[in-house]
N, CA, C and O of each residue as an XYZ file, in Angstrom:
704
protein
N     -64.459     26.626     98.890
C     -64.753     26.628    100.324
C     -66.117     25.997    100.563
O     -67.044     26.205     99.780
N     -66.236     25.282    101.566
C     -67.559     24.491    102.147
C     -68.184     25.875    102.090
O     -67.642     26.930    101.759
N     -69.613     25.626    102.536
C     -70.587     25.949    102.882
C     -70.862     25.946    104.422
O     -70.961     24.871    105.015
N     -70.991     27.193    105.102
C     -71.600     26.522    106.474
C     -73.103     26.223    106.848
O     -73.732     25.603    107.706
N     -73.339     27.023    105.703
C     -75.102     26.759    106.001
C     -76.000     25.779    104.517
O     -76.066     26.291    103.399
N     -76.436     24.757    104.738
C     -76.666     23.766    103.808
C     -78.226     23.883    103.700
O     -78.873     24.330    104.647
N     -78.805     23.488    102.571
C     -80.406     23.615    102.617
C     -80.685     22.611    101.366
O     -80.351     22.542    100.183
N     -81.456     21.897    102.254
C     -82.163     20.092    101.224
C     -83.453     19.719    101.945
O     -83.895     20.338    102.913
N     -84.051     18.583    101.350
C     -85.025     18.168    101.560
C     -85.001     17.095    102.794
O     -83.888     16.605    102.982
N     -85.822     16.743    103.483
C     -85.475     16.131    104.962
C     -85.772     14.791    104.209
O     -86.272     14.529    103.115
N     -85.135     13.867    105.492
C     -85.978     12.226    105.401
C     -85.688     12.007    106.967
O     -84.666     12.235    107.614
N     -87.027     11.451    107.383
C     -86.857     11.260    108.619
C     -87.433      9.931    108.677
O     -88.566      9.523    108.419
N     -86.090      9.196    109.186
C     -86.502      7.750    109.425
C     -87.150      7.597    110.589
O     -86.676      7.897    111.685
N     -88.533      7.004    110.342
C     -88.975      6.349    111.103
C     -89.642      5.185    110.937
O     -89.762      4.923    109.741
N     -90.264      4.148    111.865
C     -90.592      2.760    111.776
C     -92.141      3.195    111.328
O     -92.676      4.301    111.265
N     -92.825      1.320    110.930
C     -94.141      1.708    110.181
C     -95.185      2.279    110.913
O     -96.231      2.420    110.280
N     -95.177      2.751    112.423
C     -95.673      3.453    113.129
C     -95.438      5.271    113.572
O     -96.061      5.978    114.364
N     -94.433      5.529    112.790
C     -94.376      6.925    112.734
C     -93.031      7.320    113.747
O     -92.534      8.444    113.696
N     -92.518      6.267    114.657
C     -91.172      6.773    115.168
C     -90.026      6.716    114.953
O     -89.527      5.608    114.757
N     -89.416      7.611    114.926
C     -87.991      7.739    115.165
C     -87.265      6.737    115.275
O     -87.108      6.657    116.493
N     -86.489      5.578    114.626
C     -85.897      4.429    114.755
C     -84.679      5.167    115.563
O     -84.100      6.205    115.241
N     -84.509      4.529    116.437
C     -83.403      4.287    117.666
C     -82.466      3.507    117.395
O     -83.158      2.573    116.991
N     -80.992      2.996    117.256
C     -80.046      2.445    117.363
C     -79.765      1.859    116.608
O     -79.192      0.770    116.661
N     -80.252      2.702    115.347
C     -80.079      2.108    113.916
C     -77.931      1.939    113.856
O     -77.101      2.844    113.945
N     -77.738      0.574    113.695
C     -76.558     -0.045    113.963
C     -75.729      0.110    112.034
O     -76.340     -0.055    110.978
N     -74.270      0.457    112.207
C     -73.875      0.491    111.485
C     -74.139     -0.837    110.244
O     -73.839     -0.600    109.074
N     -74.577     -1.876    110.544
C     -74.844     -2.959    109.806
C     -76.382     -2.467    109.030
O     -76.520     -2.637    107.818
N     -77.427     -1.883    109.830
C     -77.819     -1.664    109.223
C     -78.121     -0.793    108.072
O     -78.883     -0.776    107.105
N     -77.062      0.021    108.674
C     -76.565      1.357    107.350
C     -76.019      0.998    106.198
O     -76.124      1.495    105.077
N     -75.043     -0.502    106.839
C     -74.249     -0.781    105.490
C     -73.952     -1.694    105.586
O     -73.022     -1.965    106.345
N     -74.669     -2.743    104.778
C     -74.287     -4.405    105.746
C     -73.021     -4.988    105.116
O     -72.539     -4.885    103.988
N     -72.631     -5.662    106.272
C     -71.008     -6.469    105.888
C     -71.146     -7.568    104.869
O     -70.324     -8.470    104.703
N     -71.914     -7.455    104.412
C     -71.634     -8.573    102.839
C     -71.000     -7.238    101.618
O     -70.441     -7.668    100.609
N     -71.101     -6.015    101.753
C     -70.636     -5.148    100.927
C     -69.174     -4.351    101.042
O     -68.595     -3.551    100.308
N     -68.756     -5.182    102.776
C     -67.404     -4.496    102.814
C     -66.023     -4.768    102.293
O     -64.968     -4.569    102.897
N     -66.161     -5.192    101.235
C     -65.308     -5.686     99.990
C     -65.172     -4.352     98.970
O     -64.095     -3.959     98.522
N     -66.516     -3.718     98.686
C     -66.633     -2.487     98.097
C     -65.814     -1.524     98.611
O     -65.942     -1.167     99.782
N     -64.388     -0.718     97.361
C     -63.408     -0.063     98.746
C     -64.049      1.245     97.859
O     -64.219      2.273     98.513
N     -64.243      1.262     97.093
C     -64.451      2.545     95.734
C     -65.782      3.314     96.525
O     -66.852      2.706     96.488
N     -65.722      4.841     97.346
C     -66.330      5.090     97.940
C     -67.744      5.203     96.881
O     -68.819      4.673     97.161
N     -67.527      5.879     95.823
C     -68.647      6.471     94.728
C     -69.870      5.118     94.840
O     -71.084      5.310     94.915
N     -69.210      3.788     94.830
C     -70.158      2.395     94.864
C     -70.745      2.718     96.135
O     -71.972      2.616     96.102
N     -70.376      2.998     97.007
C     -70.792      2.619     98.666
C     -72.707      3.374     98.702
O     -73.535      2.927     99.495
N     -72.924      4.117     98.046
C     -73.892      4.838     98.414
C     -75.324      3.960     97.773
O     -76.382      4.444     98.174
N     -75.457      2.817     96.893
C     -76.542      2.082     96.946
C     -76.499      1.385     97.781
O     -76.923      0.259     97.517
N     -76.131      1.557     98.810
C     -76.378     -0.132     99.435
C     -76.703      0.942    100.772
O     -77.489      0.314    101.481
N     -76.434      2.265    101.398
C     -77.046      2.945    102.006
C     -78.793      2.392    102.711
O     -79.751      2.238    101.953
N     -78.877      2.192    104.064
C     -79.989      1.522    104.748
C     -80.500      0.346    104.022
O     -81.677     -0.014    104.059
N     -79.328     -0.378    103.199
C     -79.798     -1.755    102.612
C     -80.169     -2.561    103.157
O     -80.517     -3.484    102.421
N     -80.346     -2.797    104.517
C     -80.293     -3.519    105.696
C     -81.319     -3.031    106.781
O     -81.646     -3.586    107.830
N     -81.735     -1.846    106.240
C     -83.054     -1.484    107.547
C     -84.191     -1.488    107.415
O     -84.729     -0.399    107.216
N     -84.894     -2.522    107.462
C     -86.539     -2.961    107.279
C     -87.595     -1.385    107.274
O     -87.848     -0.609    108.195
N     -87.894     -1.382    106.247
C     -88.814     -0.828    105.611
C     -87.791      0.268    104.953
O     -88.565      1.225    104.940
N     -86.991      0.599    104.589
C     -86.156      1.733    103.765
C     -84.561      1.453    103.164
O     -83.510      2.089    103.102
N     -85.138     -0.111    102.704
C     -84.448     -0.993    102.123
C     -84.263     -0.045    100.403
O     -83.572     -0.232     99.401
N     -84.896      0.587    100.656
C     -84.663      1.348     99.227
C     -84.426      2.408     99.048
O     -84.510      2.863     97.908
N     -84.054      3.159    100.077
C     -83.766      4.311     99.944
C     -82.641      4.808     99.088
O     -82.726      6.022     98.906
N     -81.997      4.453     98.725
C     -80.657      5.058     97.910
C     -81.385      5.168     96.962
O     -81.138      6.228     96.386
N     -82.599      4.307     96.233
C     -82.998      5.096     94.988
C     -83.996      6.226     95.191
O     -84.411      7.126     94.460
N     -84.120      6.032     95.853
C     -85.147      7.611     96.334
C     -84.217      8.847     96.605
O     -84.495     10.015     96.334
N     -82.838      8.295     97.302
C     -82.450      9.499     98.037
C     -81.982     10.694     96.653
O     -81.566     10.160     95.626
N     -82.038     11.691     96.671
C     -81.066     12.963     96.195
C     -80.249     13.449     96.604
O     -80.221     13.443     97.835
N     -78.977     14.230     95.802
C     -77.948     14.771     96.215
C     -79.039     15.633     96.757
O     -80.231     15.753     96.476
N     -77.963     16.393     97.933
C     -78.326     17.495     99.089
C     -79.342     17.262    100.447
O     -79.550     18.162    101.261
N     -79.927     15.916    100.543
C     -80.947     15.388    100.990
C     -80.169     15.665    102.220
O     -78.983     15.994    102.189
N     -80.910     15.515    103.373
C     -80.655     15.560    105.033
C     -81.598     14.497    105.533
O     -82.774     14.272    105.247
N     -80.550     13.758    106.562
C     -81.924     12.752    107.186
C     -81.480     13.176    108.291
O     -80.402     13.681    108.606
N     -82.886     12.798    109.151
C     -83.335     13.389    110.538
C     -83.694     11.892    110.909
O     -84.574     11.293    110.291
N     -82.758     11.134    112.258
C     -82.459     10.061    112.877
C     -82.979     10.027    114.415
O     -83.374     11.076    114.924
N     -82.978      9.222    114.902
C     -83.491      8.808    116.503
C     -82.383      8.749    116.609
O     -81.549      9.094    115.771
N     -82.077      7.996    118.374
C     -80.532      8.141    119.336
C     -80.004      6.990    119.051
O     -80.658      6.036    118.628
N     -78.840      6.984    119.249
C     -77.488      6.484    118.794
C     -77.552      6.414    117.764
O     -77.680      5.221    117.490
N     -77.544      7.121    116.728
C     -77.524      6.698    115.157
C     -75.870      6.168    115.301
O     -74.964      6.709    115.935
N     -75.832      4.871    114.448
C     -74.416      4.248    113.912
C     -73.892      3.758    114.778
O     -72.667      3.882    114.808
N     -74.631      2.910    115.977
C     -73.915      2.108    116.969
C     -73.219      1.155    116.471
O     -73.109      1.175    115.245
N     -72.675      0.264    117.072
C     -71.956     -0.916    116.522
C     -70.396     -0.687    116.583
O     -69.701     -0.322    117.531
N     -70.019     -1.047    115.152
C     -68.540     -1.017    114.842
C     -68.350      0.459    114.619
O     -69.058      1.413    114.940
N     -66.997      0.374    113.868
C     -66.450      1.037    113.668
C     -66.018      1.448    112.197
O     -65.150      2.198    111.749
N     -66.974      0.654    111.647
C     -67.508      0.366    109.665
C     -67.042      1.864    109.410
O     -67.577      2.720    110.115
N     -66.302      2.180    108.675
C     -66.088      3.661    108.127
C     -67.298      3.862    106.992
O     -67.901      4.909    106.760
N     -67.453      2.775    106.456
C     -68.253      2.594    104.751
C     -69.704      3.071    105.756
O     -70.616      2.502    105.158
N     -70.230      3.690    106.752
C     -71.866      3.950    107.108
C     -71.845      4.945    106.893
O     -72.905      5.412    106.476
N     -70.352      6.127    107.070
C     -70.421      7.074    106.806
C     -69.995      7.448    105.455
O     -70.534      8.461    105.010
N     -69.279      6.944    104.824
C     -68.855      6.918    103.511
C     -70.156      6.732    102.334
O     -70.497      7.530    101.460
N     -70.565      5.759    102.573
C     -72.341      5.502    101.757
C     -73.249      6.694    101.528
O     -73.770      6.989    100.453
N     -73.382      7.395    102.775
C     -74.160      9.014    102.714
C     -73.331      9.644    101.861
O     -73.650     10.358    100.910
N     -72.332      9.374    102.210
C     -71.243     10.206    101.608
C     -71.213     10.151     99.736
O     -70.989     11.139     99.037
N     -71.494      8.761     99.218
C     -71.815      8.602     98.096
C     -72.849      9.044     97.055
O     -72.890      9.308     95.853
N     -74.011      8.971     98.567
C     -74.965      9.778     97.695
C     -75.262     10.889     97.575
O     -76.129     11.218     96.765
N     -74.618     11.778     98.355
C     -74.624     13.293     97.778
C     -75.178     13.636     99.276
O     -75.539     14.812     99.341
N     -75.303     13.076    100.221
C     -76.556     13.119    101.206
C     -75.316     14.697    102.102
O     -74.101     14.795    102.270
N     -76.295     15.445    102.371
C     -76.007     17.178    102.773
C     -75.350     16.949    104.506
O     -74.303     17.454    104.914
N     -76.156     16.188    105.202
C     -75.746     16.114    106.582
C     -76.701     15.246    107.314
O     -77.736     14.972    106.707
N     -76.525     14.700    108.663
C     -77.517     14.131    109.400
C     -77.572     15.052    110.519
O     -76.633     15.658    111.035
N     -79.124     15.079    110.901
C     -79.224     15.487    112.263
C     -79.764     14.455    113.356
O     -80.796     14.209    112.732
N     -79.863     13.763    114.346
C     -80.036     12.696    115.120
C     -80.097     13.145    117.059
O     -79.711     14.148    117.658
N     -80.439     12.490    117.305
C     -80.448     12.302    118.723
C     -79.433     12.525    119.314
O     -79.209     13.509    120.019
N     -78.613     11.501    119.049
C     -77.332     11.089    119.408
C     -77.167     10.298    118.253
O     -77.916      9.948    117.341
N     -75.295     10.003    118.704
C     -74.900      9.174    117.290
C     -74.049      8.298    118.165
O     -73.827      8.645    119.325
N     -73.639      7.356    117.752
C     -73.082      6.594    118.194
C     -71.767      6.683    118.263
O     -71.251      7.022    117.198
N     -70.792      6.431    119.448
C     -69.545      7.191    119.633
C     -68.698      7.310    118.434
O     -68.388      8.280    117.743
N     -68.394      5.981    118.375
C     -67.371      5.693    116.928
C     -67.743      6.139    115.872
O     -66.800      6.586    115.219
N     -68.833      6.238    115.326
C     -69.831      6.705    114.339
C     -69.771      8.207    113.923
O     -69.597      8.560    112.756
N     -69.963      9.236    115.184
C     -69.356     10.409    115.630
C     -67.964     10.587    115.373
O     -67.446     11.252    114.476
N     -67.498     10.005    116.148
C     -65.970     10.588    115.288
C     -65.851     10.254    113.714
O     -65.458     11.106    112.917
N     -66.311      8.632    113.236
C     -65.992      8.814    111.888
C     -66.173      9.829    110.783
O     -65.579     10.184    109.765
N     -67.708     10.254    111.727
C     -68.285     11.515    110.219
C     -67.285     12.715    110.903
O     -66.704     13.320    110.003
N     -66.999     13.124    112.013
C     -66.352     14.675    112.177
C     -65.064     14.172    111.252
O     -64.554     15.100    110.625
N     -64.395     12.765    111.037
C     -63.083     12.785    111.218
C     -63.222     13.044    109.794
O     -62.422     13.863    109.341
N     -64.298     12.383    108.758
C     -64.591     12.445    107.629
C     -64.578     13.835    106.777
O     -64.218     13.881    105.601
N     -65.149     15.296    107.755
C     -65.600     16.187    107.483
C     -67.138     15.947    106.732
O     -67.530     16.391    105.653
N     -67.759     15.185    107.598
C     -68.931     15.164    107.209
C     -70.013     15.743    108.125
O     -69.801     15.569    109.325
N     -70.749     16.174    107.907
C     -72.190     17.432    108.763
C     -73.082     16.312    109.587
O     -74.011     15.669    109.099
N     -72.650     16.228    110.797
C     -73.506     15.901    111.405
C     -73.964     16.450    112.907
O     -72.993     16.484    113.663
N     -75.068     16.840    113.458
C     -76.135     17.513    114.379
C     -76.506     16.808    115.541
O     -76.701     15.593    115.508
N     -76.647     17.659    116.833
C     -77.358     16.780    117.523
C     -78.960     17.787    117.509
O     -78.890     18.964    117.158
N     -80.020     17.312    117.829
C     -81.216     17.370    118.311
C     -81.886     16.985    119.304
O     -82.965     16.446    119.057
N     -81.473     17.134    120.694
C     -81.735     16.032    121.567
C     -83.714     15.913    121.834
O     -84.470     15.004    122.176
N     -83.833     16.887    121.576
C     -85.495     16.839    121.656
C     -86.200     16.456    120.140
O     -87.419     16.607    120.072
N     -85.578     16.036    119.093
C     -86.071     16.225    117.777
C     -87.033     14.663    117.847
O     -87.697     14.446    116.834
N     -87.110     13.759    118.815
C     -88.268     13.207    118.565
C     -89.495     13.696    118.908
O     -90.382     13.120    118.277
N     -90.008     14.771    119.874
C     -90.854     15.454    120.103
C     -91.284     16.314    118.887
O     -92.423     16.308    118.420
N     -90.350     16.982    118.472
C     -90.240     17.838    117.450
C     -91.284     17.073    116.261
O     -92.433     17.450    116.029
N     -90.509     15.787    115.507
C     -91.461     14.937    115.007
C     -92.967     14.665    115.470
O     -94.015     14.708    114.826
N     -92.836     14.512    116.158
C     -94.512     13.988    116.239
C     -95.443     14.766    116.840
O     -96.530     14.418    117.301
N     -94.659     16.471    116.788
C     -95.685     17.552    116.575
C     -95.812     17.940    115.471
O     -96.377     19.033    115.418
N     -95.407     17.341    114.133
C     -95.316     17.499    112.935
C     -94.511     18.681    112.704
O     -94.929     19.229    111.684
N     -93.414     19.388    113.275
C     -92.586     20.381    113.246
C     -91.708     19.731    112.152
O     -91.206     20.508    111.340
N     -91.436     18.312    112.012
C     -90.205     17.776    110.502
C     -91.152     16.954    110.687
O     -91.807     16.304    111.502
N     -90.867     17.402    108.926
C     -91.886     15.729    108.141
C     -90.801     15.506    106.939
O     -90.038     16.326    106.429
N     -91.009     13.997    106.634
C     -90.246     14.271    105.314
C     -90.788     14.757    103.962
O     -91.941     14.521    103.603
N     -90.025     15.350    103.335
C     -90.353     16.006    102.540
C     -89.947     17.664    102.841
O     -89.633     18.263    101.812
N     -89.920     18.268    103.773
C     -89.592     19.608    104.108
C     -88.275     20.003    103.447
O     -87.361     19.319    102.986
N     -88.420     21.025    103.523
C     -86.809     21.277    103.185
C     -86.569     22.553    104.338
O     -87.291     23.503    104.638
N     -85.343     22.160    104.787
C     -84.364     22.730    105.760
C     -83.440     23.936    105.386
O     -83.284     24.585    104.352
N     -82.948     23.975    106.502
C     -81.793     24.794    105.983
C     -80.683     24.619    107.547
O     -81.176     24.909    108.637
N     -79.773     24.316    107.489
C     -79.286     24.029    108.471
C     -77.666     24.862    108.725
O     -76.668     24.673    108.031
N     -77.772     25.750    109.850
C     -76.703     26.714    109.665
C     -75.751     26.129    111.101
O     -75.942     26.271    112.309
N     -74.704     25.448    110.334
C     -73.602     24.351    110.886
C     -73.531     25.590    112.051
O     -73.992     25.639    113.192
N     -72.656     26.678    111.159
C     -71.929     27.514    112.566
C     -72.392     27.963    113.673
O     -71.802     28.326    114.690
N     -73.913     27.899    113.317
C     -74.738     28.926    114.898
C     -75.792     27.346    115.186
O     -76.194     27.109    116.325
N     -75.985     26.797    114.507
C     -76.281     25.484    115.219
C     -77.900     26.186    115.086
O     -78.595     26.316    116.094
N     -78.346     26.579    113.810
C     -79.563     26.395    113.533
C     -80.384     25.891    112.633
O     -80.021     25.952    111.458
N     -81.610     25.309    112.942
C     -82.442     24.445    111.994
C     -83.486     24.944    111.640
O     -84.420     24.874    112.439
N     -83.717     25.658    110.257
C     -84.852     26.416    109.984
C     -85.723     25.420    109.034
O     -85.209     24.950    108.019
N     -86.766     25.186    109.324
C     -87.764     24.450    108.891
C     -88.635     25.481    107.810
O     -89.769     25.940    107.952
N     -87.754     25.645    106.785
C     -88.515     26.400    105.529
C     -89.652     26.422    104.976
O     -90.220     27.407    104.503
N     -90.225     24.735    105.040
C     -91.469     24.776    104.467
C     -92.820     25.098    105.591
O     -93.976     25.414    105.311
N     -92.326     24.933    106.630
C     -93.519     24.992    107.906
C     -93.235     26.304    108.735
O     -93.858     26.541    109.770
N     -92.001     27.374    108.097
C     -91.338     28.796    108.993
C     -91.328     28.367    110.160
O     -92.388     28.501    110.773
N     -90.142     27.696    110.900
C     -90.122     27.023    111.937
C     -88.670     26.948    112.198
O     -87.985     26.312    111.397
N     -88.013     27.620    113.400
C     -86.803     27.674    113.444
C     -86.333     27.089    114.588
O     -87.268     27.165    115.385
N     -85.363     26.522    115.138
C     -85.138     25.860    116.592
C     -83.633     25.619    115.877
O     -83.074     25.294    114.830
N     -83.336     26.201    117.825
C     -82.048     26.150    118.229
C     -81.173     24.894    118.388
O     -81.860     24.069    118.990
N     -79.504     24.199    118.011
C     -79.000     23.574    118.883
C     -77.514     23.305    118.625
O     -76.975     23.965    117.737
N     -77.002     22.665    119.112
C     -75.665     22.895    119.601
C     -74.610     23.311    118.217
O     -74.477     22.371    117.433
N     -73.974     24.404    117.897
C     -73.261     24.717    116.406
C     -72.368     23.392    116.793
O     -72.389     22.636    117.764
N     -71.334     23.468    115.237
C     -70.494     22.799    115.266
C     -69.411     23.161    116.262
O     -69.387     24.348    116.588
N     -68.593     22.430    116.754
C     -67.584     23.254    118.102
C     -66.392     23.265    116.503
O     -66.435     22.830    115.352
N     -65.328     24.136    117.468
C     -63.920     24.733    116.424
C     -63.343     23.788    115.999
O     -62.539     24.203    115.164
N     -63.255     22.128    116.149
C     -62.563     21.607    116.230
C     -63.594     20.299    114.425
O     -63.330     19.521    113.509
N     -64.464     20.857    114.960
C     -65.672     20.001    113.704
C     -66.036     20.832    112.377
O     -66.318     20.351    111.280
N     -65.944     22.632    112.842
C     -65.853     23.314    112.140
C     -64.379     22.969    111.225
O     -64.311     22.555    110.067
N     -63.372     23.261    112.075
C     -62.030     23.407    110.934
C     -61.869     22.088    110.465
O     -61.010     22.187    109.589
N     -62.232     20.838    110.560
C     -62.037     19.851    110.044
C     -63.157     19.829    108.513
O     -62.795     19.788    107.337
N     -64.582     19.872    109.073
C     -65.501     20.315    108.161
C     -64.837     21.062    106.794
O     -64.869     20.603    105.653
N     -64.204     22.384    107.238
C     -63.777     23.586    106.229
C     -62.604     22.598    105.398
O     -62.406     22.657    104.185
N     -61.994     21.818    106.219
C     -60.614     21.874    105.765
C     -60.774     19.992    104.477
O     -59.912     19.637    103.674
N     -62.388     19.092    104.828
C     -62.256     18.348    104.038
C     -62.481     17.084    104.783
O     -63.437     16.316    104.672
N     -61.295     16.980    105.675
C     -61.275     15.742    106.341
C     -60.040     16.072    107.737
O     -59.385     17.060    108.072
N     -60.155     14.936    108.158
C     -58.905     15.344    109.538
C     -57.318     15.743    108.640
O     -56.560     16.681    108.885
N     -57.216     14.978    107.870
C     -56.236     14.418    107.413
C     -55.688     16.110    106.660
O     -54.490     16.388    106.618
N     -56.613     16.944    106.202
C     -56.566     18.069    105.399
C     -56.508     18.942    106.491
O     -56.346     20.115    106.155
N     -56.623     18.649    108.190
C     -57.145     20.192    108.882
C     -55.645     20.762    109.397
O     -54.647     20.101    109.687
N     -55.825     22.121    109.407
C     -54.843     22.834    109.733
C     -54.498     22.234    111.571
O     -55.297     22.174    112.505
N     -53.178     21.911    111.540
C     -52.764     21.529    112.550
C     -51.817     22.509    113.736
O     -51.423     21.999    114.785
């Protein structure tokens, strides 16, 4: 059985000025010179291969890791491989602004953990998430406990429909 409550180390993308990158586009999650790659386990180096200054992150990242995103994370297409790539590297869940529609459904449809935060750029740049923290993020009540700084804030749980897909794997696995 999943886990509903997950706990990893944060990464919070932001630009070389300290913000929150905004509308980080599925290309840049996973650029289309790699969508030939069908073998999901490959998909996860090439993870933000494409987003100026964290062109390297897949070797940094760790299983269980959480990144903390600006609004619309995963605009664009409809690239399944942006969510699949996290998915490779072990990565625990995203929390973001907003996500980008298609993007959104891919990870719920995926059974993959993803959050909204609608205030979490404020949050940032009161130094409430830095990277490096480690979290703990409780899907079902929709809370974000900031472990290393004792810092807890509220927001929206998963609804029944993200939960039983979540539990069950993928859409394809949820009790119908």
């Amino acid at each position: 059985m999943k886990e509903l409550i997950l706990k990893g180390k944060i990464w919070v993308i932001t630009d070389e000025n300290g913000e929150l990158i905004n509308d980080i586009d599925t290309d840049q999650i996973y650029h289309n010179a790699f969508l030939h790659i069908t073998d999901i386990s490959e998909m996860g180096k090439y993870a933000f291969g494409n987003l100026e200054g964290w062109n390297d992150f897949s070797k940094k990242a760790s299983k269980g890791d959480i990144l903390f995103v600006g609004s619309n994370f995963g605009a664009g297409s409809s690239r399944q491989q942006a969510v699949d790539c996290f998915r490779a590297l072990g990565i625990a869940a995203i929390v973001a602004i907003s996500f980008g529609a298609i993007y959104k459904r891919n990870a719920i449809n995926s059974g993959f953990p993803i959050l909204t935060l609608s205030n979490l750029n404020e949050l940032v740049k009161s130094g409430k998430f830095e990277s490096g923290d480690t979290v703990e993020l409780n899907l079902e009540k929709g809370i974000i406990n900031n472990i290393s700084k004792n810092f807890e804030y509220k927001t929206d749980p998963f609804s029944k429909v993200q939960k039983d897909i979540y539990l069950s794997g993928n859409l394809f696995k949820s009790e119908k």
